[in-house]
N, C-alpha and C positions, 0 to 999 in steps of 0.2 A: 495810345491807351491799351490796347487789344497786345501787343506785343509784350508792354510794361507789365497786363495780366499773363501772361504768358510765362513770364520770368517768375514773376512771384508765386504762380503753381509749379513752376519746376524746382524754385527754391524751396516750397513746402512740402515739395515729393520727396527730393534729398534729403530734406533735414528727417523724414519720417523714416526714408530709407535706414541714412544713417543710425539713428535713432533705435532702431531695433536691430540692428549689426552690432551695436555695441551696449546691447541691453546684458544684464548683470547676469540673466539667468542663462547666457549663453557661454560665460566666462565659467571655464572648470577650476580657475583656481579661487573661485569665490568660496564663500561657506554656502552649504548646500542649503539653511533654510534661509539666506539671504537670495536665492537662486530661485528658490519656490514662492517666495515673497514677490519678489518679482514676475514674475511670470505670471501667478493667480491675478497679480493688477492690470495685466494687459488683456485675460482674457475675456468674454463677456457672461452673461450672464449663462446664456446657453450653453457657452462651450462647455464653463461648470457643470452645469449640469450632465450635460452626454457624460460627464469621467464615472457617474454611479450605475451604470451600464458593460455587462463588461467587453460589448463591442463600440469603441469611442470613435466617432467619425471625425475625418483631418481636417486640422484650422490651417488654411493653405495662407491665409495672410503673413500666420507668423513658420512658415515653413516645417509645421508639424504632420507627418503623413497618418493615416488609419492608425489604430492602434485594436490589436484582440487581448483582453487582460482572462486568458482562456486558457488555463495546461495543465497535463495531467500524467503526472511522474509518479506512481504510487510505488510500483519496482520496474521503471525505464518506461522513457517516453513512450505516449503512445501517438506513434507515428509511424510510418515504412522505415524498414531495417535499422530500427531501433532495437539495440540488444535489451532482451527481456531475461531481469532475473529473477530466483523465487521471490513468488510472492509474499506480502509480509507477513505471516505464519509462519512461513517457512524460516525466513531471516529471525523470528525471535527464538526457535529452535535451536541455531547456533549457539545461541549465547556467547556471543564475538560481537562487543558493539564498534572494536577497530574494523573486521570486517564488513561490518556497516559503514562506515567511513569510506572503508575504498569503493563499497557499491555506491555509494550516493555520489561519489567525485566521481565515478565512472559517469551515472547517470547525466551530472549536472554537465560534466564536458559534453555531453552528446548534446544537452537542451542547446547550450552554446553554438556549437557544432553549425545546429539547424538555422539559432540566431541570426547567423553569420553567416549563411548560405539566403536566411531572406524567409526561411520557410515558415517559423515558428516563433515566438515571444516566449519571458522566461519566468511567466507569471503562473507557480506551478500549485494546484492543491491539492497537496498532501505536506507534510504525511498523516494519516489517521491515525488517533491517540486516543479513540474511545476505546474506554475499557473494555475487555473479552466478558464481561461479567457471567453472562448466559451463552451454551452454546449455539440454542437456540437461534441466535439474530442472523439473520442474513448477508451483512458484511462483520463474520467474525473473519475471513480469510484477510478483510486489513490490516486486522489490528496484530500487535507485536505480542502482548500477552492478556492474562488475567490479572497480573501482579504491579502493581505500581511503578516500585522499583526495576524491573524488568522492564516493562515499557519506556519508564525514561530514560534509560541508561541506551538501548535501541535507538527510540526517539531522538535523541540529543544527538547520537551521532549521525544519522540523518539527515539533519538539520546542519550540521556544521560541515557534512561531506559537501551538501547542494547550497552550498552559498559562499562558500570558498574563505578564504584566509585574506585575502587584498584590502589594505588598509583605506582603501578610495570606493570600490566598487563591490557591489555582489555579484557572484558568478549567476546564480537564480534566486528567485524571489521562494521562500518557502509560506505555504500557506496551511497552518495545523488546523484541522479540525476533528469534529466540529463539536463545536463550543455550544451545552453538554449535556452528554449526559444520553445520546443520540445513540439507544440500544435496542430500539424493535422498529422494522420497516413499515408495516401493518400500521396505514393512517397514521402515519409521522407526521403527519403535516397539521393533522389536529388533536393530537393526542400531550398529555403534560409530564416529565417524570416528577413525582414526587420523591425528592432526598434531601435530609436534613445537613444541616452543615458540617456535622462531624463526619460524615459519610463524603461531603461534597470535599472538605479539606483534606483527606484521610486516603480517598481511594479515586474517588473521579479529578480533580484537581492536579494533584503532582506531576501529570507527565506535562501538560500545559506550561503550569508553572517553572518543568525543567527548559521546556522547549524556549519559552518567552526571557525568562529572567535570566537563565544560563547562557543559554546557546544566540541568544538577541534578533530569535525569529522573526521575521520580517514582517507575518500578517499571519492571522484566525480568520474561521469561515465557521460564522453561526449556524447552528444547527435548526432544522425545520420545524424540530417538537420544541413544547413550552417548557421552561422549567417552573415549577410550583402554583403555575397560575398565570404565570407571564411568559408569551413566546418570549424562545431566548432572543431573536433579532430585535425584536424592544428592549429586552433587559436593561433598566438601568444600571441596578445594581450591578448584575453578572459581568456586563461591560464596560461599564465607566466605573463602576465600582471595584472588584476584583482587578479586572483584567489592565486599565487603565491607569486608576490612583493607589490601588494596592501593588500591583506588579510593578505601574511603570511605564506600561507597554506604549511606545510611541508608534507601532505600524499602524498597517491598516486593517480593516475589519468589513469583512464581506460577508452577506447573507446566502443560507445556500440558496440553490435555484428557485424564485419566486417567493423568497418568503419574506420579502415585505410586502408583497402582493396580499402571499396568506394573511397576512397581521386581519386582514379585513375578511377576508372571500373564505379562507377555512376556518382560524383562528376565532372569528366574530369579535378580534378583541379593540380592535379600529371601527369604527363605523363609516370611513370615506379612505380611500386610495391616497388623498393628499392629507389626511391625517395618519394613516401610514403610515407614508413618505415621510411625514415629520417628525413622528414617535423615534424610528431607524436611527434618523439622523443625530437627535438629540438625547439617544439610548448610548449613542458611538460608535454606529455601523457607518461606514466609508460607502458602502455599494452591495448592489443585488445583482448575485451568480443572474446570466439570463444572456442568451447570444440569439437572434434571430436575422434571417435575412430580409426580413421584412419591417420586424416591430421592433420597435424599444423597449427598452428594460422596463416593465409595470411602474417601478421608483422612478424612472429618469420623464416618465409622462404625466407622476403625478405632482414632481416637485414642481413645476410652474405654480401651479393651483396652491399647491403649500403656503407658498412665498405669497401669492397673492392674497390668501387669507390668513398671513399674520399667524401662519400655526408653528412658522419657524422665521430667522433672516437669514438675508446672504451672509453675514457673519457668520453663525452655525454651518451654512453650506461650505464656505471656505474652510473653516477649518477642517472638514471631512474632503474635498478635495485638494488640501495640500497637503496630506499624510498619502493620498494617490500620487500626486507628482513627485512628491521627493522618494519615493520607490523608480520610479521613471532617469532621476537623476540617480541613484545610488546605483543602477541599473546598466549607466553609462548611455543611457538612448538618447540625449543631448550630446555629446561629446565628440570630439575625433578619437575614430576607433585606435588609432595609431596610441593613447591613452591608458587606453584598458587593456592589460592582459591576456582576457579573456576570447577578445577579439582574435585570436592566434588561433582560437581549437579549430581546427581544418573537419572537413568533410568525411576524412579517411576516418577518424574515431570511431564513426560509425559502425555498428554492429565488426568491430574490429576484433583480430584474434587476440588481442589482450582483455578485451573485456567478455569476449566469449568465457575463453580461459578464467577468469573472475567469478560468472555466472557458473563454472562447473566447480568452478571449488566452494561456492555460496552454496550451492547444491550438496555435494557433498557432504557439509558439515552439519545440514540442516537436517538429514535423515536422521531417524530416530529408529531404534530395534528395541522393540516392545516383546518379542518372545525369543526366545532362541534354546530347544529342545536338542543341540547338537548337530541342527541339520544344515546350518550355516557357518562360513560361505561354502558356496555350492562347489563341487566338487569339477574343475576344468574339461575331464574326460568324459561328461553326460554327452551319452548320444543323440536322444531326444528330448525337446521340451515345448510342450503346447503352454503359448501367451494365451492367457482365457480374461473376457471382462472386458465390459464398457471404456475401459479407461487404459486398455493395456493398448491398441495401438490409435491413440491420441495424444498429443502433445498440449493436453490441457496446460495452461499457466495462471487460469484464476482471473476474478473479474478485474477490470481497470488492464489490461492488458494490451499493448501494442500488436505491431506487426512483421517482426522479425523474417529475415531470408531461409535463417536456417533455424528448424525444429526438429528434436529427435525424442522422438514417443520413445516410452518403454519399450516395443518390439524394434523401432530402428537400434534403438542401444544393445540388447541384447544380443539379436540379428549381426550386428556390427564387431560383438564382443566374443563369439564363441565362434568353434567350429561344428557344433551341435545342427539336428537338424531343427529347427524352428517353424513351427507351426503357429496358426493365430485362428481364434473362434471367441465369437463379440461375447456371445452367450447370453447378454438379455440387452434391454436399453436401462439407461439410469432413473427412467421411471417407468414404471411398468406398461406394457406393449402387447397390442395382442396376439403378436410372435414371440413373447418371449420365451412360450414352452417350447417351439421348436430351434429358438436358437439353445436352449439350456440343451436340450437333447444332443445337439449339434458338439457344443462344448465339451460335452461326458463320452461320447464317443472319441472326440480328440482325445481326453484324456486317460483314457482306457488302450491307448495305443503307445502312448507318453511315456519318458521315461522319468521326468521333473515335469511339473505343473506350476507357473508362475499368473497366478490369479492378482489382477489388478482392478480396484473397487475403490466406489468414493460417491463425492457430492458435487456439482457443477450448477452451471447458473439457473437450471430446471429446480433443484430445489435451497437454492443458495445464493442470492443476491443483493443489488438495494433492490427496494420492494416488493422483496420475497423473502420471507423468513422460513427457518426450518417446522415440518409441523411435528417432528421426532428428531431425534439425535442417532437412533436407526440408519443404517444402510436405507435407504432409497429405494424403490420398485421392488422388482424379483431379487437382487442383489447377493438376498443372503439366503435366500433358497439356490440359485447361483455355485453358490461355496457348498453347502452341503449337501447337492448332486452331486459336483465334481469328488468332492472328500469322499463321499460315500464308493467311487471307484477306482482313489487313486491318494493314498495315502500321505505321496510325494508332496505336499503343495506349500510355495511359498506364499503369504495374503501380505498382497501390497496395496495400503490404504493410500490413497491422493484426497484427501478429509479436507473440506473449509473448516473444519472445527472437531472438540471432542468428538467420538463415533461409540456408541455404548455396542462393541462386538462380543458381551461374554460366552455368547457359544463359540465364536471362531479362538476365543483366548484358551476354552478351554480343552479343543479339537483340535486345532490347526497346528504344527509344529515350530513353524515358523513364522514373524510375524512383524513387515518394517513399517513405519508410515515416514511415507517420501512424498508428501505434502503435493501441492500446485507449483512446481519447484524448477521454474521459468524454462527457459528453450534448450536446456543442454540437460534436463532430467533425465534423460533414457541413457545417457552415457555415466551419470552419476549413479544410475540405478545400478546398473552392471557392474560397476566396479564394485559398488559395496555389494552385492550379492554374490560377485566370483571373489572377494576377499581383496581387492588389488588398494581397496581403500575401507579401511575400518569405522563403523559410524560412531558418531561420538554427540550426535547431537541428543538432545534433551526438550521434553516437555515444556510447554511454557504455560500451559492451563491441566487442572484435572479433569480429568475423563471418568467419567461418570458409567455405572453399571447399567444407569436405566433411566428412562424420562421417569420415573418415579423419584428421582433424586433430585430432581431439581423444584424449585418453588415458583410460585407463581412469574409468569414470563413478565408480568408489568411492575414486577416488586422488586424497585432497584435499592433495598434496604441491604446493604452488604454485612454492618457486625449485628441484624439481629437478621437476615433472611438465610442463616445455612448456605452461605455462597464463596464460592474459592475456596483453596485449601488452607486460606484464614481462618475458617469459621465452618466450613465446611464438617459434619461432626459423624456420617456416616463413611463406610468401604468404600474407596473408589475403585474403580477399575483397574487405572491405572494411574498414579498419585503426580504432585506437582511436580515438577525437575526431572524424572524417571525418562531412565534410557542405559540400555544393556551396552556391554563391547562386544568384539571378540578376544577380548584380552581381559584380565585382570588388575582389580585398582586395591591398592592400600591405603590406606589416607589416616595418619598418626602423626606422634610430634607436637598434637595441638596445644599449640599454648597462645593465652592474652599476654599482653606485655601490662597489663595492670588490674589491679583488685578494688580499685575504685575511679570513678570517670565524674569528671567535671564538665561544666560549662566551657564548649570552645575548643575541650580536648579530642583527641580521636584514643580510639582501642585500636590497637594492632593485633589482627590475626595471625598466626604464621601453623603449617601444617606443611609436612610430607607427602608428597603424593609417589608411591610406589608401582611400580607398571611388573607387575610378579608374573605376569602370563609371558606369553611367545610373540609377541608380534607390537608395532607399534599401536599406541592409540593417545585418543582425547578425551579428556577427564574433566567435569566442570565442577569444583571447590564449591561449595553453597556454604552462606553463612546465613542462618535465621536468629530472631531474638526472640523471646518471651520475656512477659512481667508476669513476675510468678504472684505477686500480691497489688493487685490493678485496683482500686476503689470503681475503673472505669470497665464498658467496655472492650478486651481490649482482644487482637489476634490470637489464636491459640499456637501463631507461630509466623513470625514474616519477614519475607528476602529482605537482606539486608547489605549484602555483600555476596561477589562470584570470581571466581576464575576460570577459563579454561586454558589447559597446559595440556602440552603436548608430553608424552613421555617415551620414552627407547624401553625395551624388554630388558627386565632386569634394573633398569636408571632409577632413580630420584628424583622429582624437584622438590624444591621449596617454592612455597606459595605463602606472600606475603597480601592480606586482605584489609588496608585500614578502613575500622568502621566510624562514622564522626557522630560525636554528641546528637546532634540531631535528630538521627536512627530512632533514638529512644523515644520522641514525641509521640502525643496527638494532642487530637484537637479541642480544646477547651469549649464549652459554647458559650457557659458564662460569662468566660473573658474574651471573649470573642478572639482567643488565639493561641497559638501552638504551643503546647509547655511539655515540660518532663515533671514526672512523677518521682519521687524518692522513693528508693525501692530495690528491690535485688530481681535482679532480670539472669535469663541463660541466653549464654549462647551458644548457638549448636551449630555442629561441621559437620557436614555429609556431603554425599551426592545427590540427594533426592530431598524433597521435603520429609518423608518417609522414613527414610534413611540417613540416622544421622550418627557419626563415628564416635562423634567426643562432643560431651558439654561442659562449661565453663559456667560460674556464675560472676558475677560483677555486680558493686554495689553502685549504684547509679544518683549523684545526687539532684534535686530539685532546681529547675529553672526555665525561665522562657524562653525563644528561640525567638531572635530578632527578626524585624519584619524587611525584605530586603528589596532592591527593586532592579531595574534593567539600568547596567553601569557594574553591579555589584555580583559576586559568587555564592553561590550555596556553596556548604560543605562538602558536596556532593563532585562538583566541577572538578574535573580534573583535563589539563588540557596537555598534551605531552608533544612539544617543538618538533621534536625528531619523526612521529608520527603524524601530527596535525598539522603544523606549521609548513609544509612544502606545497612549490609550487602545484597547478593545474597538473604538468605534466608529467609527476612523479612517476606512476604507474609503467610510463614506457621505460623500456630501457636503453630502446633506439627506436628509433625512425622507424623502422619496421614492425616493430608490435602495435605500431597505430594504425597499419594497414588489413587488409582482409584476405584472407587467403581463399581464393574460388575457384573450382574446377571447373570449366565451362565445356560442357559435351553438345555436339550439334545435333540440334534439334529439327527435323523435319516434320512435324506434327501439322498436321491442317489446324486453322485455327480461325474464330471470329469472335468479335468482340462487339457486347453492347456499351453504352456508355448510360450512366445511370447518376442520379445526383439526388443525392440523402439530405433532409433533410430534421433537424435538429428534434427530437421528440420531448423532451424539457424532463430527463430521466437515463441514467446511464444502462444501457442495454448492449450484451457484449457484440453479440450478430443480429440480421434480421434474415427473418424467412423469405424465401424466394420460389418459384417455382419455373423452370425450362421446361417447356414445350416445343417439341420435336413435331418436323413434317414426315419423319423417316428415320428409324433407325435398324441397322441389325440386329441381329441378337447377339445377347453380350458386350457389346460394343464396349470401350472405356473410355470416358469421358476426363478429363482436369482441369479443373478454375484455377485461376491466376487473377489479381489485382493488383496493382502495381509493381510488376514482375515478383506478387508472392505467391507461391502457392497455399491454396486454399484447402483443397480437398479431391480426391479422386473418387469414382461414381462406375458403377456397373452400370450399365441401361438392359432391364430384361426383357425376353423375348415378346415382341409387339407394345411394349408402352412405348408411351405418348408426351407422358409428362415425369419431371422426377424433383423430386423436394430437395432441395440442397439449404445450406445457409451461409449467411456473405458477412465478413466480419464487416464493425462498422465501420469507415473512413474515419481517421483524425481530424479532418477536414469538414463541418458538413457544407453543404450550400456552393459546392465546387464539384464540376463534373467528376467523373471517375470511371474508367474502363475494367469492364470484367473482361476477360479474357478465358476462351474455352476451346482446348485444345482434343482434338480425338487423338487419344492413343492409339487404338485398335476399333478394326473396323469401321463402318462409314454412317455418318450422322449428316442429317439435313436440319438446320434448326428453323423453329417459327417465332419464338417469343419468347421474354422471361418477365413470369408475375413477381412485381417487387410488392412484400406484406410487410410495410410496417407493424412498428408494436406499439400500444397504446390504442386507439380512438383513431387514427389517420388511416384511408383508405386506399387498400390497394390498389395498384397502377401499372399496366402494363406495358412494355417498350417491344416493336414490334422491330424496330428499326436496327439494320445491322451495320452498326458502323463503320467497321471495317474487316477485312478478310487476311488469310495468308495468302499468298502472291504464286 
């Protein structure tokens, strides 16, 4: 009997075995929601549950390991020697959304890259598509522009760089947020935007809708503030209504960090954690941003209690965890890699001299020249030139920022670029310091010996972050007492802005000679600076927001009313400073020829633009074609002017192009509220060609007739779409041209440095913050001594120790990793250090900690 039992458990262990070897959802040539189907019926109630968390512990039964749905690719991963390129400011600058295409396919190979080495998952959130509205907000450096149109056309290629072309799998998971409306940091968590629908359809809405309905984005990340009265992570309407049954959208939908938490704890708009939990689910949010090495997601501890009290089913739970799994399988994270294409990008991509080479010409295009008195480019033969400013030898890149091997500040490029002598004096700090009269002194002396003055100035995570908005659009600190020391003893001075946003400078506009902004303009900036300053590259980039004369020009910071708050160069009705689209050469542009190819526009039709663009100066450049529209007899609110069509072309001295711009019926809408939908007005509209919103060569008018714009969903095209085979359509590894431009080119010089390392382990603070403060304490040092940090072979930063301290403030960027050890590394370069300790200061509410222990040493 005992034997017969025997048999008949080994025969029910087999059959189970078997049984799940040859389950449906491990078969790739099945249909992928036949796979998900499957798979949600074998798991249990719990495992469900863990997927709305975005760290999912492994179901070892059915051989599923951990999973982190955690990444953050806003301009390249942030991870070690992940190429960073400008930030996205900077890229909507360009006005190149092909070159957005090659940066996101650069980026997405590398998320791959790390996939495939075991390091990282490819679940990424970005990219940011809240509007620039105000400069105010503290993450304006993510966003692409002010302009709608501009933002999607960015947007959209972003989206279709980082998710690849493969008719089976996604290369990365893109996650747009956040869903809306998500434009002052200051109590986001409990504050509501009020905007009406024609505003919501009109100006915050489009780039989503391009990103979801066009580009077939994979997933949205709700936003922390309410809209109208309803946090958006409840919204029904906002997301099962718009985003779901209007769009279409079949991904998934994640809350940002804790805010189904907040529904109850800031919001007050839940009264219990599992009512919440349930509002979330059955609003059509999939899961709550929240990674902890300890806790669980707030949602994932309250959906027991949910379920228990009948405030939702597991039918509702399922259907929000199988819009998670089928990302998992579109993903290829079930499959044999042998499969997936993607499974190919090697480790060498990494920070590789093809994508470096990418990030200097992203750079490049993105600079803007806002003055130019003659004095640029600068003359090869200057003897002298003192680097002056906060920002001139830093290789700032802007928040959401990795950890790249190689960085080149403004002075390394310079430095590297001329044969001049090169001097550097900080001159104040970016907020004001109670040295900064003697660094300004320090600075004006450099510059009084000078024979060229290249001043670098701006805004960084001190007054420019999440949860830190601007409280001016001002220069920062001492900044611009700074510039008008220096001016005041040296004539020479180039002002190079590194801005998260507009910067209201009219005294430097109307003193300063010259005058570029080269944005947070990722890790090859200081070599893109140089070239456009000694002329070896001509800037061509262009405005994506107006700049404003003065925080006087702007309207209330919480008044997200766009066609009646005076906001953007839509509606916008005073001087700007310096106006939408605006950006000088060093060459000359003619832009004539303009003609429509028609005098009346239909339902369905497109207008064709075509104009000349003439290069009459000396030297090559880049030109960007703007086309705007007006309705000159509106019954409605309507722009007093907006993008509607761009090119940029490149032109030879003396050459021609033709630029052909189709505009599509569409163009002409807005938004009905009545009809609750998008129509055109009969009417005679202009269209205008320029280079600038400001500047416009040739108008046109067109009689435009009356009609609705059909409502479309994800499957279907906007007029807008445009997908071109020979640019879009190639594989992953178009960019190389051989085997070798996937590799890294590094000098390795031997280093003899004494060196000791602490190890240190970060943890997660529930808020993105670029570094944290730190403090080294010394049992012994010389004077002067030079100190350098390194963290996983990057360097950090390099440190005078002066004569008799004891202790010295440094700051340690943050790990991609948190809740995993990490070694600082501190090398003396000159002279002899005895170390004692390093105070780690988190940010937030968590309390410093000190590591007395030395892990280890140089040998």
């Amino acid at each position: 009997m005992k034997y017969f039992k025997t048999i008949i458990c080994f025969v029910y262990f087999l059959t189970s075995v078997l049984t799940i070897n040859a389950q449906t959802w491990k078969d790739p040539k099945a249909n992928v929601n036949d796979r998900v189907e499957d798979l949600i019926s074998k798991m249990t109630l719990e495992e469900k549950i863990s997927y709305c968390g975005s760290r999912i512990p492994e179901i070892k039964r059915l051989g599923i390991p951990s999973f982190e749905w955690y990444g953050e690719a806003l301009h390249g991963i942030i991870g070690w020697n992940a190429t960073q390129f400008p930030q996205n400011i900077a890229m909507g600058a360009t006005w190149n959304p092909d070159l957005m295409f090659d940066v996101a396919t650069a980026i997405s190979n590398e998320a791959r890259a790390l996939k495939n080495m075991g390091k990282k998952e490819v679940m990424m959130f970005s990219p940011t598509v809240n509007m620039a509205r105000d400069p105010r907000w503290g993450r304006n450096g993510e966003c692409y522009s002010e302009d709608p149109f501009l933002m999607s056309e960015i947007a959209r290629m972003y989206v279709r760089g980082m998710q690849g072309n493969d008719p089976n799998y996604v290369k990365t998971v893109t996650t747009v947020k956040h869903y809306v409306a998500n434009n002052v940091e200051t109590k986001r968590e409990i504050i509501h935007s009020n905007i009406g629908k024609k505003d919501l359809y009109e100006y915050y809405f489009p780039a989503y809708k391009a990103c979801i309905v066009d580009e077939q984005a994979t997933g949205i990340m709700t936003a922390l503030n309410g809209l109208n009265g309803i946090p958006c992570s409840a919204h029904d309407w906002l997301v099962n209504g718009v985003l779901r049954n209007e769009w279409g959208f079949k991904g998934y939908v994640i809350a940002d960090w804790a805010a189904v938490q907040g529904l109850e704890k800031r919001m007050k708009y839940a009264k219990t954690q599992p009512e919440a939990a349930a509002m979330a689910i059955k609003a059509g949010v999939d899961q709550e941003c929240f990674r902890n090495n300890v806790r669980n997601a707030p949602m994932v501890n309250a959906l027991p209690k949910a379920l228990e009290q009948g405030l939702l089913t597991e039918k509702d739970l399922d259907i929000a965890v199988s819009r998670l799994l089928r990302l998992r399988f579109m993903t290829g994270d079930f499959d044999d890699a042998k499969l997936n294409p993607y499974s190919k990008i090697p480790e060498s991509v990494l920070e590789c001299d093809t994508h470096k080479a990418l990030a200097l010409k992203a750079a490049e295009e993105s600079i803007v020249l806002l003055k130019n008195e003659k004095v640029l480019p600068l003359k090869k033969d200057i003897q002298s030139i003192a680097m002056i400013g906060p920002f001139a030898n830093r290789c700032w890149m802007g928040i959401y920022s990795g950890h790249p091997k190689s960085k080149i500040s403004p002075l390394d490029g310079i430095k590297a670029y001329t044969n001049a002598t090169v001097s550097f004096a900080q001159g104040c700090e970016v907020t004001a310091k109670d040295d900064d009269a003697k660094k300004i002194a320090e600075a004006v002396e450099l510059a009084k010996k000078s024979e060229q003055v290249i001043l670098v100035v701006g805004n960084d995570e001190t007054t420019s972050t999440e949860n830190t908005d601007r409280t001016s659009i001002k220069l920062p600190g001492n900044q611009h007492k700074l510039i008008k020391a220096v001016q005041a003893v040296n004539k020479n001075v180039i002002l190079v802005l590194v801005p998260s946003g507009p910067t209201a400078i009219t005294w430097e506009q109307k003193n300063i000679p010259g005058i570029v902004c080269a944005w947070p303009n990722g890790q090859e900036q200081g070599t893109a600076l140089a070239k456009v300053l000694f002329g070896d590259v001509n800037p061509g980039g262009k405005l994506n927001a107006t700049w404003y004369q003065s925080d006087n020009d702007l309207p209330d910071f919480h008044n997200y009313k766009i066609a009646g708050g005076n906001r953007t160069y839509m509606y916008f009705k005073g001087e700007p400073l310096y106006p939408f689209g605006y950006g000088l050469s060093y060459t000359q542009f003619k832009i004539d020829a303009i003609a429509i190819d028609k005098k009346k526009l239909k339902a369905d039709e497109f207008i064709t633009v075509t104009a000349n663009v003439t290069n009459t100066g000396a030297v090559n450049g880049d030109e960007v074609v703007q086309v705007y529209i007006r309705n000159l007899k509106s019954s409605k609110k309507t722009p007093i002017k907006a993008l509607k069509g761009f090119k940029r072309v490149s032109v030879a001295p003396g050459k021609s192009n033709k630029v052909e711009i189709k505009i599509p019926y569409e163009a002409f809408a807005y938004y009905n509220s009545k009809k609750g939908k998008l129509k055109v007005e009969k009417g005679t509209f202009e269209i205008l060609v320029g280079n600038s919103s400001d500047n416009i060569s040739t108008t046109k008018t067109i009689q435009v007739k009356a009609g609705a714009i059909p409502e479309i969903k994800v499957g279907q095209k906007s007029a807008f779409y445009n997908f071109d085979v020979n640019k879009h359509g190639r594989s992953w590894d178009y960019l190389y041209k051989n085997q070798a431009n996937k590799n890294t080119t590094n000098i390795k010089e031997e280093d003899t440095s004494k060196w000791i390392e602490y190890e240190i382990t970060f943890v997660d603070p529930g808020f993105y913050v670029n570094t944290w403060n730190a403090e080294l304490n010394f049992k012994f040092a010389t004077k002067e001594a030079v100190i350098e940090t390194f963290m996983s072979g990057n360097s950090i930063g390099t440190y005078t120790i002066l004569n008799k301290q004891r202790n010295l403030a440094i700051k340690i960027p943050i790990p991609p990793e948190y809740g995993q050890p990490v070694r600082l590394r501190i090398k003396t370069r000159s002279g002899t250090v005895e170390h004692e300790s390093i105070k780690i200061i988190p940010p937030g509410k968590v309390k410093p900690f000190v590591i007395s222990k030395i892990i280890d040493t140089s040998k």
